[in-house]
N, C-alpha and C positions, 0 to 999 in steps of 0.2 A: 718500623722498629723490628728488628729481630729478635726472638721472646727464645729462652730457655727450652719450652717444650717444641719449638722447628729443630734449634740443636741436637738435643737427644732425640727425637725420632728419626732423625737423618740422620744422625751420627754412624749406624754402621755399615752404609753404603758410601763412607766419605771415604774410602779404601778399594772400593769394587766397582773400580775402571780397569775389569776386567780380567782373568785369567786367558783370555784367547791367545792363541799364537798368532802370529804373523800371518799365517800364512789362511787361520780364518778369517782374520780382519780383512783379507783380500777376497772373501767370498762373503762379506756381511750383506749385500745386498740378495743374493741367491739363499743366502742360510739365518739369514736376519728374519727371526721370527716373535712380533706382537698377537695378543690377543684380540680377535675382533673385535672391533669399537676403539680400541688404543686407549690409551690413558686418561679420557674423557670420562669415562666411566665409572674413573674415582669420584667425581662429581656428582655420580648417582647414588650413593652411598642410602639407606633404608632407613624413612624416619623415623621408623619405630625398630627398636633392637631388642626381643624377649621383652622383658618390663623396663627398658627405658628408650626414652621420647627425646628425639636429636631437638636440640633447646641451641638458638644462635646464639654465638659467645659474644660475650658484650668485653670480657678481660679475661686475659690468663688467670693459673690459678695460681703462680708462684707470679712473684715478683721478677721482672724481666733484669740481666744481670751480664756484667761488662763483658763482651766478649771477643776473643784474637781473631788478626785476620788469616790464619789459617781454617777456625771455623766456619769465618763467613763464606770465605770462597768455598767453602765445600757445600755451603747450599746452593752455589750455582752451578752445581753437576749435577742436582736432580731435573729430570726433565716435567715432575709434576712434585707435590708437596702438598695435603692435604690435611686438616685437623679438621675434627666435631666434637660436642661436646654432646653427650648422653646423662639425663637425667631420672629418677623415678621414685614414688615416695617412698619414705625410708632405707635409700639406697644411697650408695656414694655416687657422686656424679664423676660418670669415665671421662677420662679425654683418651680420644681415639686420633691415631697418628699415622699417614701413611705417605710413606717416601718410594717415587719410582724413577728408574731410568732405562732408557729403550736399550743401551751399549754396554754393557758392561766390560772392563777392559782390567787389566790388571796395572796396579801402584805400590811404590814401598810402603805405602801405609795404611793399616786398615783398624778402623774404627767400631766397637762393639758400644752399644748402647750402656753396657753395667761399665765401664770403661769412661764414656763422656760424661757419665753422672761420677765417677769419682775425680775427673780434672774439675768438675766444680762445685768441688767442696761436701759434697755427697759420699757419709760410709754406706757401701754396699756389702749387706748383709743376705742372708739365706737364698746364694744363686746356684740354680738349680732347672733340671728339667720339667717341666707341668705338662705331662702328656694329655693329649683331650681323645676321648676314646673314636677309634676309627679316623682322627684325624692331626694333623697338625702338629707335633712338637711345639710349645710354647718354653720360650727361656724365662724365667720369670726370680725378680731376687725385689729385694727390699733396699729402695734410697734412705737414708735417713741423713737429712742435714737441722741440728736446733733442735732435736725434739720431734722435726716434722717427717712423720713414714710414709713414704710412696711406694704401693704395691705396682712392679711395671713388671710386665710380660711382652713377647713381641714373637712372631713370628715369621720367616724370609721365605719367598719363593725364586730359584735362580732357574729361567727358562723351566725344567719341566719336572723341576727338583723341589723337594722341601726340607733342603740340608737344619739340623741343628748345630752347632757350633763350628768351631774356626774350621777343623777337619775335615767334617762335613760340607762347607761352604766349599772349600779348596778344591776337593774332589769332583763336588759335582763342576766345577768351572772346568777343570782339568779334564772331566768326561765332554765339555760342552767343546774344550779348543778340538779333540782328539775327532768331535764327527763333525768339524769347520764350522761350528754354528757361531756366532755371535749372539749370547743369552741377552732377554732384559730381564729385570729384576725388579720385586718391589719388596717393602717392607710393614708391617705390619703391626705397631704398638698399641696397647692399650694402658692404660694405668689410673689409679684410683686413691685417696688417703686415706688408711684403715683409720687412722682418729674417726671419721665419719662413718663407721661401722659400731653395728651395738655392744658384738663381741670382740674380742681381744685371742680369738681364737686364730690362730694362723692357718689352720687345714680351712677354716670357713671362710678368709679372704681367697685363698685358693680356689677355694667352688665356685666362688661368686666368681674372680677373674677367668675361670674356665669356661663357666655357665653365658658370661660377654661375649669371650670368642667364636662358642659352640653357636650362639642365637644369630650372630653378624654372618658366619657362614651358612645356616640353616636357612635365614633369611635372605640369601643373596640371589638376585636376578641369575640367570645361564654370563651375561657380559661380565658382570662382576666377577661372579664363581671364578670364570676364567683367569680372569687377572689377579685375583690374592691367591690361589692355588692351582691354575692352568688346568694339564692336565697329570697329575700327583696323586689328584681324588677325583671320585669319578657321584656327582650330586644325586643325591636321590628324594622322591617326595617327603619322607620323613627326617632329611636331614642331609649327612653324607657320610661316604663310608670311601675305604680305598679298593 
């Protein structure tokens, strides 16, 4: 069964088959560039992340819900698709989400995560940039569908870029067709429901969803590092910095 939260974490690479031109897609083998280890590496992901404990999912945490076949086929353009769930005591439990593919190419249609949560049925409220100091742009806005608020954030790496928004994503593809390269791409979600927070405070979901990202990269092996931020940032023992 295809659950909601594959949707939205893939949703905005269901667009980005590519900006290359022609004429790097004819050098993709010479300028076709992975991180060592390749996409397997998502599957190393860190059991322990700052204060929470990767805990195997037994169910989603929304209800799994009808969906068109334009979405499904756009899960089969990911070359990998990874979910975990992170828990820790009196914390919200994350679900963490990452979507990659080796090719990226360009399509008329491209897909933003605050975007697939409003085709279903999801108002997206306070979207916004969540910078993490010394790394990362994180996009980050509030689902709310019933009542129910989902704090989601996400971040893209395209080959050797860490574009924020449509602009940015465009440009770096646009710098990648211009030196023949053929980028891969992954993507990077996390999200959490502030009901499961003590405060009602919005800047203190923001810390917590920063303080996730900051520990998932501070924590990451050299293989990993590589693959959610390549080389963008450059790791260091107390963390990373650019």
């Amino acid at each position: 069964m295809i659950r909601r939260r594959d949707l939205l974490g893939a949703g905005a690479f269901a667009g980005l088959a590519g900006a290359a031109s022609a004429g790097a897609i004819g050098f993709r083998r010479a300028q076709r560039t992975v991180p060592p280890g390749g996409d397997g590496v998502l599957t190393q992901l860190p059991p322990r992340v700052g204060a929470w404990q990767l805990q195997p999912s037994r169910a989603d945490m929304v209800d799994p819900i009808e969906i068109d076949v334009a979405f499904a086929a756009a899960l089969d353009m990911y070359d990998r698709v990874v979910e975990r769930d992170y828990v820790a005591p009196a914390l919200p439990r994350i679900m963490l989400n990452i979507v990659y593919k080796r090719e990226l190419r360009q399509e008329d249609r491209f897909h933003w995560p605050e975007f697939c949560y409003a085709t279903q049925g999801f108002k997206v409220r306070r979207l916004a940039p969540l910078a993490l100091a010394n790394g990362p742009i994180v996009t980050r806005f509030i689902g709310d569908r019933a009542g129910r608020n989902e704090l989601v954030g996400y971040f893209m790496r395209i080959g050797d870029a860490l574009p924020a928004g449509s602009l940015a994503v465009r440009a770096a593809l646009f710098r990648q067709s211009l030196a023949l390269r053929l980028p891969d791409g992954v993507m990077v979600r996390a999200s959490f429901l502030t009901d499961e927070l003590d405060s009602d405070d919005p800047a203190a979901a923001d810390k917590l969803l920063a303080a996730f990202f900051r520990a998932l990269l501070a924590g990451a092996g050299r293989p990993l590092w590589e693959m959610l931020v390549g080389g963008a940032l450059h790791q260091s023992a107390t963390g990373f910095q650019r």
